[in-house]
C-alpha positions as CSV (number, residue, x, y, z in Angstrom):
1,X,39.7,107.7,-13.1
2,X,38.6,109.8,-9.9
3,X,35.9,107.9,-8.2
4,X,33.6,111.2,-8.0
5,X,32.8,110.4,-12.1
6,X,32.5,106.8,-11.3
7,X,28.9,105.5,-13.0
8,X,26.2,104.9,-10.5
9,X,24.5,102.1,-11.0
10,X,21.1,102.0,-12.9
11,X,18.0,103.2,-11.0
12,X,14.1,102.7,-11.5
13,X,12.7,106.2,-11.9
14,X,9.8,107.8,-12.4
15,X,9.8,111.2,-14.6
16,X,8.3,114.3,-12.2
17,X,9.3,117.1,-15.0
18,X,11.0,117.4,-17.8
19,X,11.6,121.3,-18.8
20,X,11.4,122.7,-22.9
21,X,15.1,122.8,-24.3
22,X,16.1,126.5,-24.1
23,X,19.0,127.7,-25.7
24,X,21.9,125.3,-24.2
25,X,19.5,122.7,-21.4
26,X,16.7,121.2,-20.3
27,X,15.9,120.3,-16.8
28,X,15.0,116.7,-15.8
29,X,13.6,115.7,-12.5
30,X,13.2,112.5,-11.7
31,X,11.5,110.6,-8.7
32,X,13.1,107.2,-7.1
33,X,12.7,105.1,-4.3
34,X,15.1,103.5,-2.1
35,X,13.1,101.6,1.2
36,X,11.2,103.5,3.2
37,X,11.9,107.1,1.5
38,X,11.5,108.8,-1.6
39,X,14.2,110.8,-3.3
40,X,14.7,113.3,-5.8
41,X,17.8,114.2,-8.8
42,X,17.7,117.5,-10.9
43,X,19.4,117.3,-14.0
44,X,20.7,119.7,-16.9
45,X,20.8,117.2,-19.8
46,X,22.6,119.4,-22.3
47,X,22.5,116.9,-25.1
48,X,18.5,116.7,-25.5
49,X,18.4,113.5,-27.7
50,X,19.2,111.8,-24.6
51,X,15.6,112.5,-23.8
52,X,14.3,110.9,-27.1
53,X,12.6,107.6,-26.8
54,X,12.0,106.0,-30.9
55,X,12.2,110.0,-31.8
56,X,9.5,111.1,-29.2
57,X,10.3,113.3,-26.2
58,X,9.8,111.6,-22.6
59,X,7.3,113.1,-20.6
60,X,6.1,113.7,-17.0
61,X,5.6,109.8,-15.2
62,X,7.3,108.2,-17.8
63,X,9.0,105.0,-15.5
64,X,12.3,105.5,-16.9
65,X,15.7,103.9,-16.0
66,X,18.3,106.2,-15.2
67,X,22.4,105.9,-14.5
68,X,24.5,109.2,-13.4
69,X,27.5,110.8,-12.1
70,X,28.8,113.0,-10.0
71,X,30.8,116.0,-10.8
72,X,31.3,117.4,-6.8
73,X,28.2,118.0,-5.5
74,X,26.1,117.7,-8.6
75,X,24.6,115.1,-10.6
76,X,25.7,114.3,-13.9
77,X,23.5,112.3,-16.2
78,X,24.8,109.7,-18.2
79,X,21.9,107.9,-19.7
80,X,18.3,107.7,-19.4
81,X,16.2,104.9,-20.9
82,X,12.2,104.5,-21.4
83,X,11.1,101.2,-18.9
84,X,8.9,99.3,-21.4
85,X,7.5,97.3,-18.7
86,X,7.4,100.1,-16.0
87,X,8.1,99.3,-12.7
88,X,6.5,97.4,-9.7
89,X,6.3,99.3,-6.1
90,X,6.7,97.1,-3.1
91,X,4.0,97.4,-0.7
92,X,5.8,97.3,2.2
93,X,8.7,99.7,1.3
94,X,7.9,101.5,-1.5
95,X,10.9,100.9,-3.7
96,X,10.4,100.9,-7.8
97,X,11.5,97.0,-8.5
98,X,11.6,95.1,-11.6
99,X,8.1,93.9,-12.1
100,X,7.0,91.1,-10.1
101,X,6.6,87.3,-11.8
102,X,6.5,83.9,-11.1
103,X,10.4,83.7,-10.8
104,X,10.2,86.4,-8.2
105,X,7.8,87.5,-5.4
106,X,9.4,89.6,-3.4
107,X,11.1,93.2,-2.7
108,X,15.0,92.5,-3.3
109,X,15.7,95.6,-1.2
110,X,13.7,95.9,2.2
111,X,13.9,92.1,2.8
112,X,17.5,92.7,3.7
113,X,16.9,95.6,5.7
114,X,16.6,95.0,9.8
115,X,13.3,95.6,11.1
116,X,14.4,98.6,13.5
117,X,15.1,100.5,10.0
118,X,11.6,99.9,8.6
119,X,9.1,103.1,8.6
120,X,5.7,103.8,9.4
121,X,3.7,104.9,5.8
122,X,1.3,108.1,6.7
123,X,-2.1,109.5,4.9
124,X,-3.1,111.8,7.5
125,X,-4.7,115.4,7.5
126,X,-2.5,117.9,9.2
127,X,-3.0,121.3,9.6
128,X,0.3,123.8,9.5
129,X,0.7,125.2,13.0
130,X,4.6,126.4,11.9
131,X,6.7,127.2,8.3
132,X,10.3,128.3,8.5
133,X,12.4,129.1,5.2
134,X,15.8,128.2,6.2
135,X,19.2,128.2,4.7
136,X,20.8,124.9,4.9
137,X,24.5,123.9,3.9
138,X,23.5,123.5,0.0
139,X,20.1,124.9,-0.5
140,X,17.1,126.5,1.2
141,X,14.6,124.3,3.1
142,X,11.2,124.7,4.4
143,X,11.0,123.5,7.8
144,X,7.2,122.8,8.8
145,X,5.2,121.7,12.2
146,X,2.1,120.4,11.9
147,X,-0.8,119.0,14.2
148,X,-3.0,115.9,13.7
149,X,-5.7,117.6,15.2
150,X,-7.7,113.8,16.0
151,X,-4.6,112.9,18.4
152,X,-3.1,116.2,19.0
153,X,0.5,115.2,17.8
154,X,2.5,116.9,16.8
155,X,4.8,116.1,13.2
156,X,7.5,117.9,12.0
157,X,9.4,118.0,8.0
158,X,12.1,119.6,6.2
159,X,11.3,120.0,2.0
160,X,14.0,120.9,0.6
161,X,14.5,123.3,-2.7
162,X,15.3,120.2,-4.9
163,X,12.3,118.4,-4.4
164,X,9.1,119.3,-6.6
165,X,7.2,119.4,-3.2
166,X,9.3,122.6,-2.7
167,X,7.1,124.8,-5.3
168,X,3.9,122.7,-3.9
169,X,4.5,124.0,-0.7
170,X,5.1,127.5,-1.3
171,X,1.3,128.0,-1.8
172,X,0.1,126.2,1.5
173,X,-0.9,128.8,4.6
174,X,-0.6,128.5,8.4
175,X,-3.6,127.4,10.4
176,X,-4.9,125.4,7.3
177,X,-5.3,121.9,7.1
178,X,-3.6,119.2,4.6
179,X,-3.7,115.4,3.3
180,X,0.1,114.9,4.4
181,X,1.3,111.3,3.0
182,X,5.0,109.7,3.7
183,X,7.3,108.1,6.1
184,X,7.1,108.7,9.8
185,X,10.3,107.9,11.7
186,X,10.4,105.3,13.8
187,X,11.8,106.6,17.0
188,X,10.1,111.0,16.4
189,X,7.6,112.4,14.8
190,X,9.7,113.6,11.4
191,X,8.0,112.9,8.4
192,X,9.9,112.4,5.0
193,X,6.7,113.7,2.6
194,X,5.9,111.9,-0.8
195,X,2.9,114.5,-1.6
196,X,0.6,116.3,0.0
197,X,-3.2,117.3,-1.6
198,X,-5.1,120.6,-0.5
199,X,-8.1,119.9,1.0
């Protein structure tokens, strides 16, 4: 078998839409967190009872369990399963874990990871001093600059089409100011962003 339709293992997941079946797919996004960032997956689940949990549709945040494929470039579902329990978030990296109990206390992922690789976590209002619509190798991006106006740094971001932040975004204007949250860099001022409010 080629290795590009090899399973991925299963990953903690949190639901961020789930479309209404048209005529041949719906459209599942899911959220899920590796240390220190926060990623997104599109999928076209063709076969909607893979979406049934005990005969009810899942729904937005639903913490779900999901394993996929890849067929090239693109994501290929192969199961998604309803987390009875949920799913615990570490505190210092942010990844979706198994949930926490006496038999284990700590984050199985970022303990392993060097400290030079660990990320600063950000809640700061920004205002949009630059917005750029770009064409990138595999989709559009929106490259932003913004100013912490306290400090006078400077941040900058890519949000790519994929990511539900994408559509957020498209309503924010220059010169106006924003709750920003997510990852700083370590060594420059790039920001991978979990969410942003309007304020």
């Amino acid at each position: 078998m080629s290795s590009q339709f090899t399973v991925r293992g299963k990953i903690a997941s949190l639901i961020q839409r789930v479309s209404k079946q048209n005529t041949k797919y719906a459209l599942l996004t899911i959220e899920y967190n590796v240390p220190f960032k926060t990623k997104h997956l599109r999928f076209c689940v063709w076969d909607d009872s893979k979406l049934l949990h005990n005969n009810v549709r899942m729904k937005k945040d639903d913490h779900v369990d999901v394993t996929y494929t890849y067929d090239g470039n693109f994501p290929v579902l192969c199961s998604v399963i309803l987390s009875d329990d949920g799913h615990d978030l570490c505190q210092q990296c942010h990844s979706y874990i198994e949930p926490i109990n006496d038999q284990r206390f700590e984050c199985c992922y970022c303990k392993f990871l060097g400290y030079k690789y660990h990320k600063e976590w950000l809640s700061l209002k920004l205002k949009v001093i630059e917005m750029i619509v770009k064409s990138y190798r595999y989709s559009k991006g929106l490259d932003l600059k913004f100013l912490d106006e306290n400090t006078n740094t400077t941040y900058r971001a890519t949000i790519f089409e994929k990511n539900p932040l994408f559509t957020k975004f498209s309503g924010i204007q220059l010169s106006n100011s924003y709750m920003v949250v997510g990852w700083k860099e370590s060594n420059f001022n790039a920001i991978d962003i979990v969410d942003v409010d309007f304020v």
